[in-house]
C-alpha positions in Angstrom: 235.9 73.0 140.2 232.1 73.5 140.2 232.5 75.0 136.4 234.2 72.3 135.4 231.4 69.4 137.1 228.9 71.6 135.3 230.6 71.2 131.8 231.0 67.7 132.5 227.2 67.0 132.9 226.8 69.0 129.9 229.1 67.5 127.3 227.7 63.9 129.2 224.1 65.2 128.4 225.1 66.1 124.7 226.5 62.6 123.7 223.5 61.3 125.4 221.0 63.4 123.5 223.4 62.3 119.9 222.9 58.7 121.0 220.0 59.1 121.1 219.1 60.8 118.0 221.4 58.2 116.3 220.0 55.0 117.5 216.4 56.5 116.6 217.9 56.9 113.0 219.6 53.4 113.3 216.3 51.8 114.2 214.2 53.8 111.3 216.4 52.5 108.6 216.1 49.0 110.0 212.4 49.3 109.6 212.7 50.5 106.0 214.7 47.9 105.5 211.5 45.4 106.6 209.5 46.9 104.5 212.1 46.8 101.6 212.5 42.8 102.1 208.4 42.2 102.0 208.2 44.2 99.1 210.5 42.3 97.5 209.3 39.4 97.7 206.1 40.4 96.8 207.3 41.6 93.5 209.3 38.3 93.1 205.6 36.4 93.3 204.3 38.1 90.9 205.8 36.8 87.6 204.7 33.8 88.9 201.2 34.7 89.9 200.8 36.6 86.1 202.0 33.1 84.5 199.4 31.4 86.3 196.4 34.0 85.3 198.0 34.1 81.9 196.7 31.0 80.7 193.3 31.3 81.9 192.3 34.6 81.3 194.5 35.4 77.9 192.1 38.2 76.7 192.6 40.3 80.1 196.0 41.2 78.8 195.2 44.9 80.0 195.6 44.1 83.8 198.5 41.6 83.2 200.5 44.3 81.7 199.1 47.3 84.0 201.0 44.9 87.0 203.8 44.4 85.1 204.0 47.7 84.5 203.6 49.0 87.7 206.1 46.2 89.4 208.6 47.8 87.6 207.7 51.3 88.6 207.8 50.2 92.4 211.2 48.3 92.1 212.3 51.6 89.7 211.8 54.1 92.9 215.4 54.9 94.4 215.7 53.2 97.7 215.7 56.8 100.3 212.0 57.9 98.3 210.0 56.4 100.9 206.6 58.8 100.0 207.7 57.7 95.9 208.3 54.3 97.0 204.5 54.1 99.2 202.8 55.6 96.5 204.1 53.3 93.6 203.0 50.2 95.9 199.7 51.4 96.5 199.4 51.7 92.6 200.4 47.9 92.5 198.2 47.1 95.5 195.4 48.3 93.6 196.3 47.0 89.9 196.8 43.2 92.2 193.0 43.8 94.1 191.9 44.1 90.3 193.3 40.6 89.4 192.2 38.9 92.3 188.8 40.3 91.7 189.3 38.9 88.2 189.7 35.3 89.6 186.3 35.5 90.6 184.9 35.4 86.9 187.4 32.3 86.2 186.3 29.5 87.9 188.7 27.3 86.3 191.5 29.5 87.6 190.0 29.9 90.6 190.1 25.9 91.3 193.4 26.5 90.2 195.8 24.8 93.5 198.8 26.9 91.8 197.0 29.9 91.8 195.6 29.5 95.5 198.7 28.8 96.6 200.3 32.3 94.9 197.1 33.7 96.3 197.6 32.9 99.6 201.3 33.7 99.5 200.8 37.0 98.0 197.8 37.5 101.0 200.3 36.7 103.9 203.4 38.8 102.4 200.5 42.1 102.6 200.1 41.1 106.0 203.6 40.8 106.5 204.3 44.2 104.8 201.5 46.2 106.5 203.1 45.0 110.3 206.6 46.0 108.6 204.9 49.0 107.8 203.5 49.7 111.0 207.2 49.3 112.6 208.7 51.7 110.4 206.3 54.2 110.5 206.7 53.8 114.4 210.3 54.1 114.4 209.8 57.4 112.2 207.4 59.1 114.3 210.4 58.2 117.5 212.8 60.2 115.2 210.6 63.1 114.2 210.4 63.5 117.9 213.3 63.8 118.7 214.6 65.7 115.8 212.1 68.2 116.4 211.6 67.9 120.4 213.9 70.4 122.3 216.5 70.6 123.5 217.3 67.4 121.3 216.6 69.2 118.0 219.7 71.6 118.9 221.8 68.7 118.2 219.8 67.0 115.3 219.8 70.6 113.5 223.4 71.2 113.3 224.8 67.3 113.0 222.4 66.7 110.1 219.8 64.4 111.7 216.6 65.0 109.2 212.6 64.0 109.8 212.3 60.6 108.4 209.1 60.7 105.6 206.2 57.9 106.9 205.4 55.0 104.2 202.0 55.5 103.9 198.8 55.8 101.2 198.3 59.1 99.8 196.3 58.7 96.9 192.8 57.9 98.1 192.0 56.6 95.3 194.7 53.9 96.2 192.2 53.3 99.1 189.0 51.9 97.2 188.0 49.1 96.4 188.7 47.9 92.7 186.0 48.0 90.6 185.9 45.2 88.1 183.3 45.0 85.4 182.9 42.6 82.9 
């Protein structure tokens, strides 16, 4: 009788521990998927925002086609490649820092209401992507723990529950500040 109360409270603990682990994983996928909706949209601006420069800045052609470039490199990344997926926007990050900094030599487009208004859509979906970004890498860090933490990681091992990779900047140079010269 005792046995049996014992194995009880240890299958009970089990599928509590497997919750667990699978809610962690439930709530880490929800987060990438924040991150995925912000980058989207970020890389639906940016046609328009390229339009908009376009016109007054024809002869910096370079940029224009170094963020086209790279918009389709990020969008290109397979959607589980989170470290492929951070590195790519960081590369676009940049290559859009560059443009802005461009603006500065443009007056004209700088008055521009169309391109302040991109501008300042473009500024609040970063914002909106580095607090999605915060969340996931969160929600990672809650799963690493518990795939890893004993006696947890004796049922993340063997059911296939796997680190989760954080969406962060590796490059440094992805880091610096743009340097624009003219």
């Amino acid at each position: 009788m005792i046995g049996l109360a014992i194995a009880a409270v240890v299958i009970l603990y089990l599928i509590f521990i497997y919750n667990g682990l699978v809610k962690a994983r439930q709530v880490k996928e929800e987060a990438w998927s924040g991150i995925d909706v912000q980058l989207k949209r970020r890389a639906d601006l940016i046609p328009n925002l390229i339009e908009t420069v376009k016109g007054y800045a024809a002869h910096e052609k370079g940029t224009l086609q170094e963020i086209v470039e790279l918009r389709s490199k990020a969008q290109a990344v397979p959607a589980g490649d989170v470290a492929g997926r951070a590195a790519a926007e960081g590369m676009l990050g940049q290559a859009l820092g560059k443009l802005f900094a461009l603006a500065e030599a443009y007056p004209d487009l700088k008055a521009n209401q169309n391109f302040s208004e991109l501008q300042q859509s473009l500024e609040e979906i970063e914002s909106e992507v580095q607090m999605a970004r915060r969340y996931y890498n969160g929600a990672a860090r809650d799963l690493n723990v518990k795939v890893e933490s004993f006696p947890s990681n004796l049922i993340a091992g063997p059911f296939g529950f796997a680190k989760a990779a954080f969406f962060e900047i590796t490059n440094e140079a992805d880091r610096a500040v743009p340097v624009v010269k003219f």
